[in-house]
N, C-alpha and C positions, 0 to 999 in steps of 0.2 A: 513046721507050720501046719501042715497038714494033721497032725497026732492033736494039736492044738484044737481044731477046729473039730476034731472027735470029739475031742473030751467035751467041748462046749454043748456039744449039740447033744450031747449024753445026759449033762447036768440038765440042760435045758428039759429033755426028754422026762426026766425025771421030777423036775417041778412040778410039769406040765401032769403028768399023771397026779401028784399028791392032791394038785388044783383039783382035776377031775374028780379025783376019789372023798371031795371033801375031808380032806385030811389038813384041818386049816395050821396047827397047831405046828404038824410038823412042817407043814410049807412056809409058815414065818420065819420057822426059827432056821430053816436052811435055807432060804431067800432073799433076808436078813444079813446072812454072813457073809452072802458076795459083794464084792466091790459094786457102788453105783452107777459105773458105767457097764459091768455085767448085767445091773436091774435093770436098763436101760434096754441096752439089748435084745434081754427076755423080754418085756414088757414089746418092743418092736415085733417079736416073732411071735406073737398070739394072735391068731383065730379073735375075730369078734364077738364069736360067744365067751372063749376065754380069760377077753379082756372084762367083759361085763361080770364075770366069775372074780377075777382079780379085783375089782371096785370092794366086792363085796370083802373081803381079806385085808384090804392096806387102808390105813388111815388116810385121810387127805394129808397130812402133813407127811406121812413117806410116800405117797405118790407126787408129794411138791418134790421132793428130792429128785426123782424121777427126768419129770419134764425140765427138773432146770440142767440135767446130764442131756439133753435132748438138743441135736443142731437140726434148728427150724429152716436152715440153708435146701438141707437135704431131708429133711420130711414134712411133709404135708400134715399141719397138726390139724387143720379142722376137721377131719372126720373123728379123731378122736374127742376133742372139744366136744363135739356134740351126743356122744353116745352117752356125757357124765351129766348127772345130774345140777342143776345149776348151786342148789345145797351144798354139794360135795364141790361144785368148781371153786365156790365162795370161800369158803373154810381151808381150800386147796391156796388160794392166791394169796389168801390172808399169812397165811405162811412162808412164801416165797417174797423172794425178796424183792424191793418194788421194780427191780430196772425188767429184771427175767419176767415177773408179772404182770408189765408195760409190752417187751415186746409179745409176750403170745396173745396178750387182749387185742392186740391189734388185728390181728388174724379173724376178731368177729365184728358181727355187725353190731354199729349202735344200739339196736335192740337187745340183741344179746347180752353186753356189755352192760344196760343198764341194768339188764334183771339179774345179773350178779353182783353189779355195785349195790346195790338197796338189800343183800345181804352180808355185806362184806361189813367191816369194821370202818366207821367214816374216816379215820386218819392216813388207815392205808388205803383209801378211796383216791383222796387229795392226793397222796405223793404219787399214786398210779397216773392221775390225772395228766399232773403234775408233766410229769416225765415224756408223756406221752403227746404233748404240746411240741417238743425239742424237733427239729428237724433233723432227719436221719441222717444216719452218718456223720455226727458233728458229737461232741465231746459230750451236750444233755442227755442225746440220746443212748448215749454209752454207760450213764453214769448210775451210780444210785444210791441213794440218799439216806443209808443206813450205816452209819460212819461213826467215828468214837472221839468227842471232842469237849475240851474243858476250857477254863478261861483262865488269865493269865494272872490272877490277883490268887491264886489258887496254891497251897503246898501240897506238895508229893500225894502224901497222904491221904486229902483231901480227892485228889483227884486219882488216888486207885480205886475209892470209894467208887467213884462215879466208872470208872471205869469196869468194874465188879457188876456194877446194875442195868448197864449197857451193853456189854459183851456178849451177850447172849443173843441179841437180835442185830449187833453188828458184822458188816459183811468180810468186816478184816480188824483186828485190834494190833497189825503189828506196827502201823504211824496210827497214833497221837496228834489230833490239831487243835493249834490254839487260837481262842478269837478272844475280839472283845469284846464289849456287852451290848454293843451294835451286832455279831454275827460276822463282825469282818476277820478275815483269817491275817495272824500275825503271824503264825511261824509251825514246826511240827515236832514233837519229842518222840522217839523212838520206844518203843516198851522197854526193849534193854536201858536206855535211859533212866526209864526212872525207877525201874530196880533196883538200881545200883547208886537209886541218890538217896540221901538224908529223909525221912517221913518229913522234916520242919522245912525243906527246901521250898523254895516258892520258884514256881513253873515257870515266872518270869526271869528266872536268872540260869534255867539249865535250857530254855527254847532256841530252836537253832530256826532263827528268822531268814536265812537263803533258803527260802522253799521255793522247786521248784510247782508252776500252776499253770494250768490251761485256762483260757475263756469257756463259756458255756460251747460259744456257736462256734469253738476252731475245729476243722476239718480231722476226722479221725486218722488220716494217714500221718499230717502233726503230731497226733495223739499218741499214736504206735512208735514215733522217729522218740519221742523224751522219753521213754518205758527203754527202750534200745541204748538212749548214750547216756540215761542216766543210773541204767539197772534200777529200777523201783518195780517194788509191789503195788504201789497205789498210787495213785497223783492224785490230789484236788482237784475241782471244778470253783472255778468262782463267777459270779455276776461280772459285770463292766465295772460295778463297782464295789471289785472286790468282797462282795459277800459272799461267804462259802456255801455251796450248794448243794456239793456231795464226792463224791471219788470214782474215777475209772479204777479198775482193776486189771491184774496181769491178765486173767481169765476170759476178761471181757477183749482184751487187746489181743490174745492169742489168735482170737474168733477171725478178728479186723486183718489180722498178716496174712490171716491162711485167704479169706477174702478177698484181699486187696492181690493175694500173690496170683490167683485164680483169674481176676477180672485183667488181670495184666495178661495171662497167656490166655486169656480167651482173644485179647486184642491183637496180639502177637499169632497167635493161630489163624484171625479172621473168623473165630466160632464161638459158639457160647458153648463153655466145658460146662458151667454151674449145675445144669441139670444132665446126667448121662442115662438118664434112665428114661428121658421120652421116647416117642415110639417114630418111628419111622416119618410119615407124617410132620410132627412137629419139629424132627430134625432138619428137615429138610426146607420148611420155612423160614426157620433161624438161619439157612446155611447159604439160600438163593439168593437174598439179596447182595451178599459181598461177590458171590457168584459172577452174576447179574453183570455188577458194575466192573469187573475185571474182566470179564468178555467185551466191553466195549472198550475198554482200555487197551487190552489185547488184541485188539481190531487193528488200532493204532499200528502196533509192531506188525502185524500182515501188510497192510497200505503201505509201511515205508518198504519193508521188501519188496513187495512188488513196485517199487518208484525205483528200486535198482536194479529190476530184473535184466534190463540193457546189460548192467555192469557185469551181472550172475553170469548172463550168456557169452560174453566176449573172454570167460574165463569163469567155467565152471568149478573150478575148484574152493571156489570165497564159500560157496554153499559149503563143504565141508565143516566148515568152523565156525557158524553161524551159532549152533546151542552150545559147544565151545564156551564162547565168548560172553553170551548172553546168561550160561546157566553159572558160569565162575562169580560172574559181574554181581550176579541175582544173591549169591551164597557172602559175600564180601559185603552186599548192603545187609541183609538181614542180621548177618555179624558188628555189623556198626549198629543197626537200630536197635538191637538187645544190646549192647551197652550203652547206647545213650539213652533210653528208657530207663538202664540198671540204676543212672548217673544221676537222672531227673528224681527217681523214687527213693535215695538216698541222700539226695539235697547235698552235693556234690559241690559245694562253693569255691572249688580251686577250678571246678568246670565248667559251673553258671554261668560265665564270662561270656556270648554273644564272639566274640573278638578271637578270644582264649580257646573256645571251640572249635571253631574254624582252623585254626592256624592246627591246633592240636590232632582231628580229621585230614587234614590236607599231607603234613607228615606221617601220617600212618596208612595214608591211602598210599602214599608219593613210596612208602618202603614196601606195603606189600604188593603194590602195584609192580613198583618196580625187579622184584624179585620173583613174581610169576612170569612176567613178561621177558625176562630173560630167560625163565624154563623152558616157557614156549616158544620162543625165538628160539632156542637149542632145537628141541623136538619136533619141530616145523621142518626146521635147515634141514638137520638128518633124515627125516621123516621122506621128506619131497625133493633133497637135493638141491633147493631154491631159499638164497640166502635174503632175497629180497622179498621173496615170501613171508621166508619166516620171520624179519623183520617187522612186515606191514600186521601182521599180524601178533605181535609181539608188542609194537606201540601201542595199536589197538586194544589188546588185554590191560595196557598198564593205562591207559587214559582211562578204560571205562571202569576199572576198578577205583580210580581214584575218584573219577564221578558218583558211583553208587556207593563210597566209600562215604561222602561226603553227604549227599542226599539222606543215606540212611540215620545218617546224627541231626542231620538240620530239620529234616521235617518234623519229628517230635519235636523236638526244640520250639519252635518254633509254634507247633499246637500246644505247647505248654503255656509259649507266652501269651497266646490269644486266650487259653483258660478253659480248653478241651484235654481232653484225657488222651495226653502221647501215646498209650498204647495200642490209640485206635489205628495211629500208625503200619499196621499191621505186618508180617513178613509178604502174606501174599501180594499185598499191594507193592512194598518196596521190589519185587521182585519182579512185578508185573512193568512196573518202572523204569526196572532199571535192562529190562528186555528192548524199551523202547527207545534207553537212552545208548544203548549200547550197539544197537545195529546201526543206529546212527551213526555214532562217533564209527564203527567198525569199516562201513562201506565207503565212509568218508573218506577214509584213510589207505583204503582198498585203493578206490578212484585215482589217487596221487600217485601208486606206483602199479596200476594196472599194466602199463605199456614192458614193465618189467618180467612180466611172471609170465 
């Protein structure tokens, strides 16, 4: 990895000089030759003098290449946006394909925005527009409207034709869709399809009319679940009423897993991972509020201890086992709420069950409750010599385990069905939870055979 990261920085070293030395001729044609996300890369690791050296060298249409290799998650494009000419931005966007040229227009202000639309080409104006109406994160805003489609009154033939004159500014030609002369999507033919049919064949009798399709406004984790069980390159978009709109793609979906799998452990963590690169400061903002709130929650578990302190005192040794209990307890629920999170974000229909859940938690709490609780009712006994001991303490592991056993599947659950994001559920929280439910059940249970120990 490391020999990797030489060589990179070598190549890199080396562009960068031909850049400097006005050597433009020989900087295309070895600049050219690397992969796009190596152009990408370079283009990231340039000096702002250099990047303005670079404008001069690449056409807009290979710096559209560029920026659509570009995840706007983790860079900050408007300072670049603004260093380019709006000429160059225009002629740049007109290139790109409209969904990638929707989101990074979003990134400027309507001023801005307009004074590149008034030089763009008006039809990729509208589908920019267009696209850019969709509300995020929903199947519009994923899509884009440069797709390859004939109609169904059409032969083979007929429609390689079309297909031949459209390919070129299509963002996938490997599904074929077919509509009718409303625009409404009937069905999708494969390329291999019609290769392999008759030129005289008419597209109405080789169409495979079970297409799967999304609505405009369905939620893109939706989006991501049909790419997943149905393996596709591309899905349709359609209107409500069924008018075809344009195509999510794999690439776009890629974007949506790695997203969606991030916003889950930022929730799961209680942090925001998205940005790692703030400074001290802004991390620490994002990080006090969950902070914040589990210190008051964690107040809770100090108050019930000291409401047993009587107990603590009449038999000091319950304090022993106190983080015990509570740190086992803690570890068992965060193991429950990462998989019923896992359960919810894979739309788990043997598990959706409200009913089915429960009964399904309660038995897996009730076994591995039951099977620590008898470790440590061993290791207590021998431990302290005290069979009563290690008993009370032993039930105690095995109720509070099944409590946060249980806690941990229900409360996602449960904010799924009110229509919040389960993962806000977080481990810290469940943890802080189940600190509170466990000294309870624990000293509870103390209490009953105190006169014993």
């Amino acid at each position: 990895m490391a020999d990797d990261n030489l060589t990179t920085q070598a190549i890199f070293a080396n562009l960068k000089a031909r850049l400097a030395d006005n050597a433009i001729q020989e900087f295309r044609d070895d600049f050219l030759e690397h992969h796009i996300y190596e152009q990408s890369q370079f283009y990231l690791d340039l000096t702002d003098q250099e990047r303005l050296a670079l404008y001069e060298v690449l056409s807009p249409q290979e710096l559209a290449e560029i920026f659509e290799n570009l995840d706007f998650d983790e860079v900050d494009i408007n300072p670049y946006l603004k260093e380019i000419s709006p000429a160059y931005l225009s002629a740049m966007f007109d290139d790109m394909s409209s969904d990638n040229a929707a989101d990074i227009l979003t990134n400027l202000s309507q001023r801005e925005r307009r004074a590149i639309f008034n030089l763009m080409a008006p039809e990729n104006v509208a589908e920019i527009r267009n696209l850019m109406h969709y509300d995020e994160e929903t199947a519009g805003s994923l899509m884009t409207t440069e797709f390859v489609a004939v109609v169904a009154n059409q032969t083979v033939s007929s429609a390689m034709t079309v297909i031949k004159a459209t390919a070129e500014d299509a963002e996938t030609i490997y599904y074929v869709y077919v509509l009718d002369q409303e625009k409404q999507l009937l069905g999708v033919i494969s390329l291999r399809s019609l290769l392999i049919s008759h030129d005289d064949t008419l597209i109405s009798d080789i169409v495979n009319d079970h297409i799967v399709k999304v609505d405009v406004d369905e939620p893109q984790e939706r989006v991501a679940r049909y790419f997943r069980d149905y393996d596709l390159l591309a899905l349709p978009v359609v209107s409500h009423d069924n008018l075809m709109l344009g195509i999510v793609t794999v690439d776009d979906i890629i974007d949506v897993i790695d997203d969606e799998a991030q916003s889950d452990y930022s929730g799961l963590a209680g942090v925001n991972t998205e940005n790692v690169n703030q400074n001290p400061l802004q991390s620490a903002s994002k990080r006090l509020p969950w902070l914040i709130a589990l210190l008051f929650l964690g107040m809770g578990t100090a108050s019930l201890i000291d409401h047993f302190d009587g107990l603590v005192g009449k038999a000091s040794i319950l304090a022993v086992f106190i983080s015990l209990i509570t740190g086992t307890a803690g570890n068992a629920g965060t193991q429950s709420l990462a998989v019923s999170v896992r359960r919810i974000s894979i739309n788990d229909q043997a598990h959706r069950s409200f009913f089915g859940l429960i009964l399904t938690e309660i038995a897996t709490g009730l076994v591995t409750g039951a099977v620590t609780g008898a470790t440590i009712f061993a290791v207590v006994s021998l431990w302290k010599g005290n069979l009563v001991l290690g008993f009370a303490v032993g039930v105690a592991m095995f109720c509070a385990i099944t409590v946060a056993n249980l806690a941990g599947s229900l409360i996602p659950v449960a904010m799924d069905r009110m229509g919040f994001d389960p993962a806000v559920a977080s481990g810290p929280f469940i943890s802080t939870m189940s600190d509170l439910t466990s000294v309870f059940i624990y000293f509870s249970i103390a209490g009953v055979f105190i006169q014993f120990f």
